[in-house]
N, C-alpha and C positions, 0 to 999 in steps of 0.2 A: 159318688164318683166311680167312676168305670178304673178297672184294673189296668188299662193302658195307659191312661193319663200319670197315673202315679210314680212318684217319684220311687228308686229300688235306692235308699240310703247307702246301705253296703255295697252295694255296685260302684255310686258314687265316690262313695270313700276308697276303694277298691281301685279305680280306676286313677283316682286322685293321686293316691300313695303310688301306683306306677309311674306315672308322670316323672311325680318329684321322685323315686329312683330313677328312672332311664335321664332327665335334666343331672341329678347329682353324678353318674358313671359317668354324663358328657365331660361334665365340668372339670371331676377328676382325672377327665383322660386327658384334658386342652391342658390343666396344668401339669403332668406328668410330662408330656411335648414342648411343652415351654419353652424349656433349656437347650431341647434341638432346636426348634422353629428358630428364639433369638441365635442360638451359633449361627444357623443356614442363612439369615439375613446380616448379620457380621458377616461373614463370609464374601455371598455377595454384596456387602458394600468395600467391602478392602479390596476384589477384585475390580469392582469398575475404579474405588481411586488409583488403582495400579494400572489401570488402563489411560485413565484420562491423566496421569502423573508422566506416564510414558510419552503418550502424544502431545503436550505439552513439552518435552524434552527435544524434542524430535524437531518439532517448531519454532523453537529455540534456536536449536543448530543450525539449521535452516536459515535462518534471519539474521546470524552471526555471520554462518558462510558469507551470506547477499553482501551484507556491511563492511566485510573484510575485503572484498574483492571491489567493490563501490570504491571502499576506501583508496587500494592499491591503483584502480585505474584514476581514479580522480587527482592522485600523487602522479602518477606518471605523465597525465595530461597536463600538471602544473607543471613540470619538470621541463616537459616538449614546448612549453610557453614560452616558458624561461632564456631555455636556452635558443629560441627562435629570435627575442628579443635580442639577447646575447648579441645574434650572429650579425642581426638589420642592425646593431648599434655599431658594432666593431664595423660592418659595410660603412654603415654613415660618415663613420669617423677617417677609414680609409679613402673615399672616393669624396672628401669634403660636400655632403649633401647636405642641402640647405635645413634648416633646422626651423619650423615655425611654431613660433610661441603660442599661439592662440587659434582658432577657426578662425576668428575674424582675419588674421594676419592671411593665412590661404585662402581664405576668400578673397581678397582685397589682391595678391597677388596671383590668381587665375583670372580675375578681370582684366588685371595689367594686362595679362598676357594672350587674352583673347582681343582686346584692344590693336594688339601690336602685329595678331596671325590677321583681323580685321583689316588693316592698314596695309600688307604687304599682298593681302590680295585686292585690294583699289587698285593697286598704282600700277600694277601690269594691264589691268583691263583697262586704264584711260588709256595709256600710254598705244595700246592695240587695236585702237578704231578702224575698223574697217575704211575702203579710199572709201567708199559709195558714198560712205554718212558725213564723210569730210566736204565731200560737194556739194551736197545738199543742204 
């Protein structure tokens, strides 16, 4: 065998035992940082839930406002209902307006009554024949 192919044992070993120190100095430096590294991600996690706790809040308020005022106009438009009612019943009641019980009842009397505007315009138009058409 030729002196290049050969393996150099102590080199090997040499090289080996660097390794596994420069791997163990890692190791012991990742866990020396440890206790930073977790504080700096506690950290940033208690910062975004104080963010997303905030904004959350905020959208809260917001939706309360909407509800509160929803609420208040929708009381005030019952109110203007109300008292609109109010005002056509006390009209009704003063100016005796007819009062109908059902559809069908104002149905039945808007017929009458187109019957009756029917009939009062016949009778001027017979009654107003022209002379020509009486001649003939």
């Amino acid at each position: 065998m030729t002196t290049q192919n050969r393996f150099n044992f102590g080199e090997m070993m040499e090289t080996s035992m660097q390794i596994s120190k420069n791997m163990v100095s890692s190791y012991s430096e990742m866990w020396k940082n440890y206790s930073n590294t977790l504080s700096s991600i506690n950290q940033q996690l208690m910062d975004m839930s104080n963010k997303h706790l905030t904004f959350w809040q905020s959208q809260q308020e917001t939706l309360m406002n909407i509800n509160t005022r929803f609420a208040n106009e929708f009381c005030s438009g019952m109110q203007q209902f109300k008292d609109t009612i109010q005002d056509a019943s006390e009209g009704m009641e003063r100016n005796n307006m007819p009062v109908f019980l059902s559809y069908f009842e104002l149905v039945k009397q808007v017929e009458d009554l187109n019957k009756k505007i029917e009939d009062i315009d016949q009778k001027p138009t017979a009654a107003k024949k022209p002379a020509a058409l009486k001649e003939a």
